[in-house]
C-alpha positions as CSV (number, residue, x, y, z in Angstrom):
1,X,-15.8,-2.7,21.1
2,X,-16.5,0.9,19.3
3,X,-13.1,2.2,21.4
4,X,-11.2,-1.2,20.3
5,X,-12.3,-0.3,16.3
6,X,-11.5,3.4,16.6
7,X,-8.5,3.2,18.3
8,X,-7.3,0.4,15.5
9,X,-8.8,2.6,13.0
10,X,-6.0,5.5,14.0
11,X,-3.4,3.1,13.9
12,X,-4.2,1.8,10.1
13,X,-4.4,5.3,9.1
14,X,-1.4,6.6,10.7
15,X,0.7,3.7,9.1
16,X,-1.3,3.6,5.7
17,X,0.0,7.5,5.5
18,X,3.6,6.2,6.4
19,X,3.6,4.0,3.0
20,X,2.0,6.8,1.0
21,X,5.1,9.1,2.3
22,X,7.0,6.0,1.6
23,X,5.9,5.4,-2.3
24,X,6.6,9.1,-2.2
25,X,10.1,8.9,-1.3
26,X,10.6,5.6,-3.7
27,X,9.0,7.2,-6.2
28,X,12.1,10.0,-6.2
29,X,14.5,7.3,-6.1
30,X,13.3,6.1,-9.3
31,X,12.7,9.2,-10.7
32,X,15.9,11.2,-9.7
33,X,18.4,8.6,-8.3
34,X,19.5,8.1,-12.6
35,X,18.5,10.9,-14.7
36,X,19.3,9.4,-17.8
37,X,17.7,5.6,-17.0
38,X,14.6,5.8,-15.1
39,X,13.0,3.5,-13.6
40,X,9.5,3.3,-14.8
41,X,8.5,0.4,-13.3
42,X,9.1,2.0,-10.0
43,X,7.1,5.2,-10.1
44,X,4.7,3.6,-11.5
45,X,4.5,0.6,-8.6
46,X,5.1,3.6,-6.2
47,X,2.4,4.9,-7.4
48,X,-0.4,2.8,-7.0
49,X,1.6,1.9,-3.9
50,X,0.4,5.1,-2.5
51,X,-3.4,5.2,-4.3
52,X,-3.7,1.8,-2.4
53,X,-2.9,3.3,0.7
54,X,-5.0,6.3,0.3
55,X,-7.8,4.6,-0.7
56,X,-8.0,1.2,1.2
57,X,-8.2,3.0,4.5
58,X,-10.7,4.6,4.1
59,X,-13.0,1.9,3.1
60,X,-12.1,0.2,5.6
61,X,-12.6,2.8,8.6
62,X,-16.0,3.5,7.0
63,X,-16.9,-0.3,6.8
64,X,-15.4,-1.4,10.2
65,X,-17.3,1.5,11.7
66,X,-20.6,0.3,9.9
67,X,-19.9,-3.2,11.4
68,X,-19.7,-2.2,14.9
69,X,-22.9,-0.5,14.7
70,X,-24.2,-3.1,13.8
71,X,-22.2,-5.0,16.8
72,X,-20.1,-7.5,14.2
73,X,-16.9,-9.0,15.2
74,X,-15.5,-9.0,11.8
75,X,-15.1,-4.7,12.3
76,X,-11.6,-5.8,14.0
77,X,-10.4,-7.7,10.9
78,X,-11.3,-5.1,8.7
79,X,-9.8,-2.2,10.4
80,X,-6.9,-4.1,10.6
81,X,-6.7,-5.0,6.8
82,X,-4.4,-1.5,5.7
83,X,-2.2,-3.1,8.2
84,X,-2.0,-6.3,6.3
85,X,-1.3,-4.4,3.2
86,X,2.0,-3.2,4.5
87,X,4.2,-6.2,4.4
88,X,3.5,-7.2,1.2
89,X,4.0,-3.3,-0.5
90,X,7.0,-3.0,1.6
91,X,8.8,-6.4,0.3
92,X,7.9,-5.8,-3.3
93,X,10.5,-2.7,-2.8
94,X,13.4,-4.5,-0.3
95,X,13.0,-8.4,-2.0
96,X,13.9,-7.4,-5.5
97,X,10.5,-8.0,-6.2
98,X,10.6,-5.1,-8.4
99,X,12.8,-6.4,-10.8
100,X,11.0,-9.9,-10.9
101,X,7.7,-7.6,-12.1
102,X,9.7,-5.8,-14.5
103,X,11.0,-9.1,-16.3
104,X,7.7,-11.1,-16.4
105,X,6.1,-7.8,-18.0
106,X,8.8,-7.3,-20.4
107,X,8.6,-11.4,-21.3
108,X,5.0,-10.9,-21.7
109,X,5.6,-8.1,-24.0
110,X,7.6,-9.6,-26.0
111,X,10.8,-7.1,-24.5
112,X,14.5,-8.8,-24.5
């Protein structure tokens, strides 16, 4: 079970750093891609986009590890929850989910 935990542990992390370099590159898009309008709303998703995935993983490699010591079967689920993440950050960018943020923040502002 440890060998299961570590070597899903690797795989979390190795694709939790592929979304940070991800937000990274989004993050220039928005930044670069239109010097004159940028998009805020971007950077700054991009960037907790990639304090989420530098963070999560490690909490979860340091509780998935604690849980196997301890012989728990919920250390697979939890190494495998960075992995989870990753849809959901990745759609928010493709689905135009983005734009559907920036709206309901600008209504809620009080923004035309």
């Amino acid at each position: 079970m440890q060998t299961v935990v570590t070597i899903l542990n690797i795989i979390a992390s190795l694709a939790s750093l592929a979304m940070v370099w991800f937000g990274w590159v989004m993050a220039g898009f928005a930044a670069e891609f239109d010097p004159q309008h940028r998009d805020y709303y971007g950077i700054a998703y991009s960037v907790v986009v990639m304090a989420t995935f530098l963070i999560v993983p490690v909490l979860c490699v340091v509780a998935s590890r604690k849980l196997v010591r301890q012989h728990r079967r919920w250390s697979v689920p939890v190494a495998l929850v960075p992995v989870a993440l990753i849809p959901p950050a990745f759609l928010m960018y493709t689905a135009g989910g983005l734009r559907m943020l920036e709206h309901a923040i600008n209504g809620f502002v009080g923004y035309p």
